[in-house]
C-alpha positions in Angstrom: 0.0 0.0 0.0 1.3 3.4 -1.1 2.1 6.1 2.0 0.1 8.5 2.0 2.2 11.8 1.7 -0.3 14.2 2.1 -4.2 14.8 3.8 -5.9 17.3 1.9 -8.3 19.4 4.1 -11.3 21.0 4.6 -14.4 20.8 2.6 -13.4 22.2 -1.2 -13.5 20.5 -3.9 -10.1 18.7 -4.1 -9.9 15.9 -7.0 -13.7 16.2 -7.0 -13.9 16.2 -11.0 -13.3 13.4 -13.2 -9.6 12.7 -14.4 -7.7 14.5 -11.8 -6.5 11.4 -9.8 -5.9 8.2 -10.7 -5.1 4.9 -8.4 -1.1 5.7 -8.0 -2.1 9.3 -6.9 -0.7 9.6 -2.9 -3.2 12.4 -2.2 -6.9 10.8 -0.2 -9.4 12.6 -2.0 -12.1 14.9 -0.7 -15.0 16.2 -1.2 -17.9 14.8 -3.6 -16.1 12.1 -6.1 -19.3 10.9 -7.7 -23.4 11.9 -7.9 -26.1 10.8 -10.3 -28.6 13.7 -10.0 -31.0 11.4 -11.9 -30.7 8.8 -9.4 -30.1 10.1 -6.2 -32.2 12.0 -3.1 -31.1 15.3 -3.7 -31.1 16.9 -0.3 -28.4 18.5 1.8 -26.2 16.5 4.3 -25.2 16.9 7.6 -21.9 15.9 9.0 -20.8 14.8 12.3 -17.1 14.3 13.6 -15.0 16.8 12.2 -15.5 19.3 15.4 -17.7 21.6 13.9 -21.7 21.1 12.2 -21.1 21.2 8.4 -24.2 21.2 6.5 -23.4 20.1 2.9 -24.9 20.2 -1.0 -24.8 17.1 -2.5 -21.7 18.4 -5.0 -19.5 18.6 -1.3 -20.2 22.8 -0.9 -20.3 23.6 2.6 -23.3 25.7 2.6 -23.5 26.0 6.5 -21.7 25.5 9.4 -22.0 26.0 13.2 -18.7 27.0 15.1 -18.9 29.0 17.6 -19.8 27.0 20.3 -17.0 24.1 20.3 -19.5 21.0 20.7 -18.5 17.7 19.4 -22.2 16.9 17.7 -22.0 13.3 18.6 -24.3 13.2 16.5 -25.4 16.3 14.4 -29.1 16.5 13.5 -31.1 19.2 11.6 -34.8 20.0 11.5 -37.2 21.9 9.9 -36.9 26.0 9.8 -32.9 25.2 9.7 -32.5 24.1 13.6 -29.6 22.1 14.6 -29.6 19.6 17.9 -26.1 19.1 18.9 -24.2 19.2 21.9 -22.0 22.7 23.6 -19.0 23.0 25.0 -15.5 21.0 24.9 -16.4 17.0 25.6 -15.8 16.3 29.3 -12.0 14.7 29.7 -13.3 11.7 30.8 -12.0 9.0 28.3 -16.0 8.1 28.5 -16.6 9.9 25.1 -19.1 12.1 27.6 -20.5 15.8 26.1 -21.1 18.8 27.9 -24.8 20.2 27.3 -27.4 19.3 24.5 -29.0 22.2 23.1 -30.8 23.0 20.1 -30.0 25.8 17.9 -32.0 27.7 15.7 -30.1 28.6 11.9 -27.8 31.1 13.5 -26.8 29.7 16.7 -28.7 31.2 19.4 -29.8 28.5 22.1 -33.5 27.8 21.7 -33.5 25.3 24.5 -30.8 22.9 26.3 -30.3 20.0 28.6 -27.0 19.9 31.3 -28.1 17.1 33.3 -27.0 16.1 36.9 -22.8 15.7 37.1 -21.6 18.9 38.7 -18.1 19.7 37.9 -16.0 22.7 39.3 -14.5 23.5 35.6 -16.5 25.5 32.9 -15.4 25.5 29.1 -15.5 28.4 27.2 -18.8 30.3 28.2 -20.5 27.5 30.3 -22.8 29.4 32.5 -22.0 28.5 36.4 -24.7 27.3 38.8 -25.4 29.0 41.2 -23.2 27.3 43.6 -20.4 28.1 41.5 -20.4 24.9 40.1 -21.1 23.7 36.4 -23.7 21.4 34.8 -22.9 18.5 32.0 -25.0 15.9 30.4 -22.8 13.5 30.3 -24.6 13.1 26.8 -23.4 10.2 24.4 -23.8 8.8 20.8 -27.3 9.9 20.4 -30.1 12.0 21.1 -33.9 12.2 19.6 -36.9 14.6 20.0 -40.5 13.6 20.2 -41.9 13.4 17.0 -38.4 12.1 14.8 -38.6 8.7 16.6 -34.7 8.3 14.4 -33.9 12.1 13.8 -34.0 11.7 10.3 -36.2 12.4 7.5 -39.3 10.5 6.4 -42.5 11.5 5.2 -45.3 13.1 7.7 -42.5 12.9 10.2 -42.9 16.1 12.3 -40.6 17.2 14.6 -41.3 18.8 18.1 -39.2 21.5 18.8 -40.3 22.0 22.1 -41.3 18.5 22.9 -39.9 15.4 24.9 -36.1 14.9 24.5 -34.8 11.2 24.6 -30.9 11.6 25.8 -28.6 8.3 26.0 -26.0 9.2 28.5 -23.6 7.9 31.0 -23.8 7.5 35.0 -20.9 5.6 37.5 -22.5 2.7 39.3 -21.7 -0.2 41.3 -23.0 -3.5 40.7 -20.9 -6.7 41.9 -23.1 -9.4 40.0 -21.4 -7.7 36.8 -18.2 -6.3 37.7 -16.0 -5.9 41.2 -15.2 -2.3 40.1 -17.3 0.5 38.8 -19.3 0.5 36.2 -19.4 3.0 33.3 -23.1 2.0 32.7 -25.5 3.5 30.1 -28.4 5.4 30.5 -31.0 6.8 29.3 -33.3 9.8 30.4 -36.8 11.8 28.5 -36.3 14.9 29.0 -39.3 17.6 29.4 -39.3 20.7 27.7 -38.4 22.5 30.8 -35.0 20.4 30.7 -36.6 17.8 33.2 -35.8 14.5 33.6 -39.2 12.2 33.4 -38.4 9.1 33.0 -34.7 7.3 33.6 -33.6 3.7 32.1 -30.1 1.8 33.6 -28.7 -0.8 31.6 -27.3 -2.4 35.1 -30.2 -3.0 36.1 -31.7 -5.8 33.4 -28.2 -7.6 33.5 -30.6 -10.9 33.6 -33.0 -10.1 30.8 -29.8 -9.6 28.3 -29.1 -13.5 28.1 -25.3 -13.4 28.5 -23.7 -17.1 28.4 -21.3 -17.7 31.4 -18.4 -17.6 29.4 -19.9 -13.9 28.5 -20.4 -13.2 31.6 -16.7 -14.5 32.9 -15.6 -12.3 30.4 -17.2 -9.2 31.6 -16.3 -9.9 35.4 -13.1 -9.9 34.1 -12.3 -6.6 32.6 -10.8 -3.9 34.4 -10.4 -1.5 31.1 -11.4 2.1 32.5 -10.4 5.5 31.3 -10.2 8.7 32.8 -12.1 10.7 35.4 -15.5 9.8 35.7 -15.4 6.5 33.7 -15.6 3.1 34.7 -15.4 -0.4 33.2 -17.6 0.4 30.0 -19.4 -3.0 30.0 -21.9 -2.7 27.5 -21.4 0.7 25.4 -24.6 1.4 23.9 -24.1 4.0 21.3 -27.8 4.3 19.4 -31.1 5.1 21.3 -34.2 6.0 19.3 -37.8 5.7 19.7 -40.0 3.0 17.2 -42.2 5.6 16.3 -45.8 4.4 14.5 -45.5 1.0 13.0 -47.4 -1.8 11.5 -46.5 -4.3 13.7 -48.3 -2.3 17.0 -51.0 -1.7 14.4 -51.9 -5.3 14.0 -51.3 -5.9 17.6 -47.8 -6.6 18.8 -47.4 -4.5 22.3 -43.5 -4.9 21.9 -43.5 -2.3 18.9 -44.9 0.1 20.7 -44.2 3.5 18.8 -42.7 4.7 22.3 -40.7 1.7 23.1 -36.8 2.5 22.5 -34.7 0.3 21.0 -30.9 0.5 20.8 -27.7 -1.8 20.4 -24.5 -2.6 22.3 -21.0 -2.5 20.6 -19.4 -4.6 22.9 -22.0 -7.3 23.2 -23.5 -7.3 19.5 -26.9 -7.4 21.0 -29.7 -5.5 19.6 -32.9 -5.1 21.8 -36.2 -3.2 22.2 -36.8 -1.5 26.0 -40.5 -1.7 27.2 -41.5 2.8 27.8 -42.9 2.0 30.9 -41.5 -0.9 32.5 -37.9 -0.7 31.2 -38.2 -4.3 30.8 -36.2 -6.3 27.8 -39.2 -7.1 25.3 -37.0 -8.3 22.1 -33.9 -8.9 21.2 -31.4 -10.4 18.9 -28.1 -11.1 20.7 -25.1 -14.0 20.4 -24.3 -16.7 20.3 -27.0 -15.6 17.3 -29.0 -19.5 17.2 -32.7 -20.5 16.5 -34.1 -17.4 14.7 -31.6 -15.3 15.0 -29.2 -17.7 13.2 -30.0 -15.9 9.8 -28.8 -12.6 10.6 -25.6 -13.8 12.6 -22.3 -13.4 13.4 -22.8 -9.3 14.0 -20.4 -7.3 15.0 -19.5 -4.2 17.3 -23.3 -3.1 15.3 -23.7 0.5 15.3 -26.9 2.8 14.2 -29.7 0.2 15.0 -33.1 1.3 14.2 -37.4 0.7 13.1 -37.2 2.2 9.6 -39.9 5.2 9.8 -43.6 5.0 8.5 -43.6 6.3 5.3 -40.3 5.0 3.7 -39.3 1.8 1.8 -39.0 -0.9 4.2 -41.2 0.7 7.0 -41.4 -1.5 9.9 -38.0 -3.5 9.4 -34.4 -2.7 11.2 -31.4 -1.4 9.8 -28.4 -2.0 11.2 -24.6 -0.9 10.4 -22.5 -4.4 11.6 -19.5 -3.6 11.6 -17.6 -6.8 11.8 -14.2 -6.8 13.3 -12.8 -8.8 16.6 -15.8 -8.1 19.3 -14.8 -5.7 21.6 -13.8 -7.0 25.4 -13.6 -10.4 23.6 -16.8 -11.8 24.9 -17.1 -14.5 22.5 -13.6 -15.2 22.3 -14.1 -13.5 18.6 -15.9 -16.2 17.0 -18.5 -14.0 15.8 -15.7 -12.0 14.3 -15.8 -11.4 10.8 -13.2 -8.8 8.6 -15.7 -7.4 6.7 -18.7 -4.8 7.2 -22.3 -5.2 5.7 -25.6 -2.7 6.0 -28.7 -5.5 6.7 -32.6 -4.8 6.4 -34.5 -7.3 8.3 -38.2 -8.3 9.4 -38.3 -8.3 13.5 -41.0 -10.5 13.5 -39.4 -13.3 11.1 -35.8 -12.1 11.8 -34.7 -12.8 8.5 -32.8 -10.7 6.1 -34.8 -9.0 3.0 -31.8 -6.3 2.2 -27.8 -5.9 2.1 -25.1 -4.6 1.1 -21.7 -6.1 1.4 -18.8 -7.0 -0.7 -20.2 -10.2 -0.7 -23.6 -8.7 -2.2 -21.6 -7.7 -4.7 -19.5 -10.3 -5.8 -16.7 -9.8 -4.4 -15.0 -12.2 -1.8 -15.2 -11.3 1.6 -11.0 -11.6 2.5 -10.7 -9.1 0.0 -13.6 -6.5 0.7 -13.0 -2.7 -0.1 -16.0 -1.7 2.5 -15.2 -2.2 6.1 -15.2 0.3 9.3 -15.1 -1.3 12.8 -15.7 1.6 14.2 -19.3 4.1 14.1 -20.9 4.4 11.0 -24.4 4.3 10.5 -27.3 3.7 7.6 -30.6 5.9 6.7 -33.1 4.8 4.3 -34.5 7.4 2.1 -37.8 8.6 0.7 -36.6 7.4 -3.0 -35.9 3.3 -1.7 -31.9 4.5 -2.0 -30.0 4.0 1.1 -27.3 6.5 2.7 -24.3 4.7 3.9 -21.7 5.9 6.5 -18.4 4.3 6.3 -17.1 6.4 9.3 -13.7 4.9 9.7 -13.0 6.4 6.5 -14.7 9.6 6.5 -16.8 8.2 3.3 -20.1 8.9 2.6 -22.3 7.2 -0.3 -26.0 6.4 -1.5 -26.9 3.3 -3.1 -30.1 2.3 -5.0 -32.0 -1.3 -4.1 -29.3 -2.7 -6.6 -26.6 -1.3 -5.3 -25.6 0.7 -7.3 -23.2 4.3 -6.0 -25.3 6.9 -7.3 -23.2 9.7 -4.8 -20.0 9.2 -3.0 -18.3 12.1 -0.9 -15.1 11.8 1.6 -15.0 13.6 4.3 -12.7 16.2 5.6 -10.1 15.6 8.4 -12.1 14.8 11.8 -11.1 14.7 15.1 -7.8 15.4 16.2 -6.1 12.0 17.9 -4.9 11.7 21.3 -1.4 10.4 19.8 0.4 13.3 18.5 -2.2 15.7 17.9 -2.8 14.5 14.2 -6.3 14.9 12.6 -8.2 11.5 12.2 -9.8 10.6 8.6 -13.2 9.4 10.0 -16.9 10.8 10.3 -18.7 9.9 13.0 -22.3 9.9 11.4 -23.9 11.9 8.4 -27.8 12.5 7.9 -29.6 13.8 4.5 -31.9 16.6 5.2 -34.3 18.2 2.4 -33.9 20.9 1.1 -37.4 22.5 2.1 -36.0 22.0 6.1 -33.6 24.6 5.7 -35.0 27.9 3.7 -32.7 30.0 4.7 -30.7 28.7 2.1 -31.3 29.1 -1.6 -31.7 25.9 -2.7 -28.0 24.5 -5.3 -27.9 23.8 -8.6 -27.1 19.7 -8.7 -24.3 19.2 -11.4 -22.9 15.4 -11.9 -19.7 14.3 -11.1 -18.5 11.1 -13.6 -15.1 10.2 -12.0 -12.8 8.2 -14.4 -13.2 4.3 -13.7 -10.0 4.3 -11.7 -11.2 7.0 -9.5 -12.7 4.7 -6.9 -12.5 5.8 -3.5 -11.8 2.6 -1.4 -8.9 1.1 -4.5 -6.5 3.2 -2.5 -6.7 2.1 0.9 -6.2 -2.0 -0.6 -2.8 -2.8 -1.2 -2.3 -3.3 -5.1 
């Protein structure tokens, strides 16, 4: 594989047009390398993971960005009348990935409403308003985020989003709990948030330990790690980092009390499970976990899954789950990596059935899975949009795409240079997560003129991170 002698930054439109690269260039390209108007939802994207909100046309213009407030947007999402959820502040130094405060902002930045939470530190950040004690309030915010009415915080059809309504917030907290670990625990929760930045209802992932259906060996494994990080973290048994609500679906329509539109369903990283929390009780309803057997056998081994979802009412596939599995060795080695697998895939499936009806892999593709181009162990995420085409977030690479039913790329954009790395200050080449919003959300702006971009045939992104 060729070193690469050079990151090119920012947002512009380096290499964008066809014939300016080729496969022995040493420059990653960035910006939007290919787009079929015809074929694609044309809509504007938001970006998360490169410090800043960058709202983008689909030819890789940054039309829009938030600064000035030094939040991480973990993730970034936009609604209608150009508001932007995201979170304030410098992250906490916590080694937890915890943010500071949750706000929503309206097009130009002023705080229309915010959530700090309950951790009390003695250190502001760059503005932070102090308590009154002299002390300062964090969320201790993570991964995700949703408000009522945008059960996923994306777009579908009749989807309206309350501005002012309940706030879903996953977050941390430290907790103690011997029957899963000797030390403290860097636990996941959850809290709905009012509109007056009150917490009404609070979900711990310690405390249905039983109702997950770990295997001794699993649970062996969990007992034994010790990994911690920083102030305020703990052993991060379970990691959660996707929390939405269902939202309307067919399946409560005809019945089933586990889809209920305001049960919440999320995923763990470090277990692979996917599951489906109960609004009320907090109980375990469904779930599809390891050692994947019975009816979860079709959809097995997963991954160190990321972005796990119910497909909104109103889009292609409404009613079924889309996952990012990211493949990879299983994080805390709970298996003893035999669900492990060097490749990544996007899967559509029927909860009820639990078998697959969509993917897209190398496999898919026809290519052999030793040798596949797509692969990010790491975040990422999948949308499904209004036109059956499916946005893709490759976010250990920083790459963006859309691909039809038949997977074909109809748009593919890298990323800038994200976050800068704990080893030697450099800037990391990944993207946390990346959302299409329509244009009609956002009238501030006028709306772009969409011009193709036909890249030469050796022009493809992922040829240069394989060795030749």
């Amino acid at each position: 594989m060729k070193l690469l002698k050079s990151l090119a930054l920012g947002l512009g439109a380096v290499l964008a047009c066809s014939g300016m690269a080729s496969a022995e260039t040493d420059v990653i390209p960035v910006g939007t390398i290919k787009y079929n108007p015809a074929k694609a939802w044309n809509s504007y994207v938001i970006l998360a993971g490169s410090n800043t909100a960058k709202l983008i046309d689909r030819n890789g213009n940054l039309v829009k960005e938030w600064n000035q407030f030094g939040g991480e947007g973990m993730p970034n999402k936009v609604y209608p009348g150009g508001h932007l959820l995201t979170t304030l502040y410098p992250s906490l130094s916590s080694g937890a990935q915890d943010n500071n405060t949750v706000a929503l902002l309206d097009f130009d930045g002023n705080i229309v409403r915010q959530y700090n939470g309950w951790l009390k530190v003695d250190k502001g950040e760059r503005g932070q308003p102090a308590n009154p004690d002299g002390t300062y309030s964090v969320s201790r915010q993570h991964h995700d985020f949703q408000l009522e009415g945008s059960p996923t915080g994306y777009y579908a059809p009749g989807v309206k989003p309350k501005l002012d309504g309940k706030m879903l917030v996953l977050a941390h907290d430290n907790v103690s709990n011997p029957k899963i670990n000797s030390e403290v625990l860097l636990d996941d929760v959850i809290y709905i948030v009012d509109k007056k930045g009150e917490v009404i209802w609070t979900w711990y992932a310690n405390e249905h330990f039983d109702q997950f259906g770990f295997s001794g060996p699993a649970k062996n494994a969990i007992r034994a790690n010790t990994k911690r990080g920083g102030e305020h973290s703990g052993v991060d048994w379970l990691h959660i980092n996707c929390a939405s609500w269902l939202g309307p679906n067919k399946w409560y329509d005809k019945g089933d009390k586990r889809f209920h539109p305001d049960n919440i369903i999320c995923d763990s990283r470090n277990s692979s499970h996917l599951f489906i929390i109960d609004h009320k009780t907090g109980d375990i309803v469904w779930q599809v976990a390891p050692p994947f057997v019975g009816m979860d056998g079709d959809l097995g081994p997963i991954t160190g899954v990321h972005g796990t979802h119910m497909i909104p009412k109103g889009l292609p596939g409404a009613g079924n789950i889309l996952i990012f599995d990211n493949g990879g060795p299983l994080p805390g080695d709970l298996y003893k990596d035999t669900q492990a697998h060097a490749w990544s895939r996007v899967i559509e499936f029927d909860p009820i059935t639990k078998k697959i009806v969509w993917e897209y892999s190398h496999k898919q593709l026809g290519g052999r899975e030793s040798e596949t181009p797509f692969f990010s162990s790491y975040i990422s995420s999948a949308q499904r949009l209004p036109n059956g085409n499916t946005l893709i977030t490759e976010g250990a690479y920083s790459r963006v795409f859309e691909v039809t039913p038949d997977h074909e790329t109809v748009w593919e954009y890298i990323g800038p240079a994200g976050l800068t790395s704990s080893e030697g200050g450099l800037p990391t080449h990944t993207l946390y997560r990346a959302y299409r919003i329509p244009y009609e959300w956002v009238p501030q702006l006028q709306k772009p003129v969409e011009k193709a971009v036909v890249p030469a045939p050796e022009m493809d992104s992922r040829l240069m991170y394989i060795p030749k």
